[in-house]
C-alpha positions in Angstrom: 96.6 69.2 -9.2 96.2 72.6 -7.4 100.0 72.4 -7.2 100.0 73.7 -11.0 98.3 76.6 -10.1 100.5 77.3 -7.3 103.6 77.2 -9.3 102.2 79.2 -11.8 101.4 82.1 -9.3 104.9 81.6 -7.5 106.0 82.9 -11.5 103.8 85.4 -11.4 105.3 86.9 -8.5 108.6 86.2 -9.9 107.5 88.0 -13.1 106.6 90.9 -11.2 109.3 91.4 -9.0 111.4 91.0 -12.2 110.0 93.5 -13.7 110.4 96.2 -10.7 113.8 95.4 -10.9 115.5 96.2 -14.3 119.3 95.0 -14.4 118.4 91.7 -11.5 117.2 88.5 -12.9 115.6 85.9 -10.3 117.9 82.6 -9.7 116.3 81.0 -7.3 112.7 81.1 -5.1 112.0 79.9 -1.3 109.2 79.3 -0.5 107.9 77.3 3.0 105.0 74.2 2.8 103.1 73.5 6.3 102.7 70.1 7.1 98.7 70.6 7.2 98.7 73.1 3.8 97.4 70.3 1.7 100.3 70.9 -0.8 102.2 68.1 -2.0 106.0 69.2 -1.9 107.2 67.1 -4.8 103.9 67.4 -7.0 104.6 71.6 -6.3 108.5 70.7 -7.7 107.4 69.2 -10.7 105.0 72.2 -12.0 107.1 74.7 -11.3 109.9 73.0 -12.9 107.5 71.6 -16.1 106.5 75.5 -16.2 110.0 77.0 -16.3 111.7 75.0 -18.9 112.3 76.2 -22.1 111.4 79.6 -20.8 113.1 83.0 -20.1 112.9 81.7 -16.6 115.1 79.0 -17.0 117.1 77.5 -15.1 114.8 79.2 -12.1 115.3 76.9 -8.9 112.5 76.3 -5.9 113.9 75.6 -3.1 111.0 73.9 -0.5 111.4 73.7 2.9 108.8 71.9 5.0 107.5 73.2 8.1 106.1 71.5 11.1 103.2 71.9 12.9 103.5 75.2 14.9 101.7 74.8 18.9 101.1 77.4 21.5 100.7 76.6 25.0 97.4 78.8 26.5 98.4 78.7 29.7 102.5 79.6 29.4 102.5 80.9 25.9 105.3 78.5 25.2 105.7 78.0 21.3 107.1 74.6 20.5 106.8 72.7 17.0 106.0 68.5 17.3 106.0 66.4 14.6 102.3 63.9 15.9 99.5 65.6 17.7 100.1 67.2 20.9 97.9 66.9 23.9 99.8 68.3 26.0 102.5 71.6 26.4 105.8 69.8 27.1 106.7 73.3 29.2 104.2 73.1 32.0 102.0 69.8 30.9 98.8 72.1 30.0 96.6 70.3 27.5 95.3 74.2 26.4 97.1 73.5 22.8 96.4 76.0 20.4 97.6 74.8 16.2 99.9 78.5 15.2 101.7 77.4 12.3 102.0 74.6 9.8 98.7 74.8 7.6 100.2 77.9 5.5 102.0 78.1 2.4 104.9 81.4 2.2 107.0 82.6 -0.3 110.0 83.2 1.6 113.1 84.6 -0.4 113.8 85.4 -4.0 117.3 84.7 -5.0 119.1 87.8 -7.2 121.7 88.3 -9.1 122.9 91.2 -11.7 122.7 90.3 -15.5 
């Protein structure tokens, strides 16, 4: 489950940033799962959650928000997102189809507050 490990460096980072700011404690992470990343969005949920409690991090939240795959058209440079494969741009009906988004994994946001 590679999803462990994920959770366990989204902490890290959380640790870290923590840690630059004395006085702000961390209350909630974003962070953004491409449809093609290979992570399992509920497996992710459960390790982070199974790391935090009982910890000084508790009651950290994650908040995961899936992302669709992300196409650029070649030809018009139109960017347009589409749940099945795409063979073709639905702008001008080019089947130059370039994949631009949706196999990546981003921490988006932390979520402060003052202690």
């Amino acid at each position: 489950m590679h999803e462990l490990s994920i959770a366990g460096s989204i902490l890290d980072t959380v640790e870290a940033e923590s840690a630059r700011r004395p006085g702000m404690r961390v209350v909630k992470v974003g962070v953004r799962v491409g449809e093609l990343s290979g992570v399992n969005a509920e497996a992710l949920q459960f390790g982070f959650e199974a790391l935090v409690k009982g910890t000084h991090l508790d009651p950290l939240a994650l908040e995961i928000e899936q992302v669709p795959l992300g196409h650029r058209c070649s030809v018009c440079a139109h960017l347009f997102s589409a749940q099945d494969e795409v063979s073709r741009c639905p702008l001008c009906a080019s089947p130059e189809i370039l994949l631009v988004g949706g196999d990546d994994l981003h921490l988006a946001y932390l979520e402060v507050e003052d202690r």
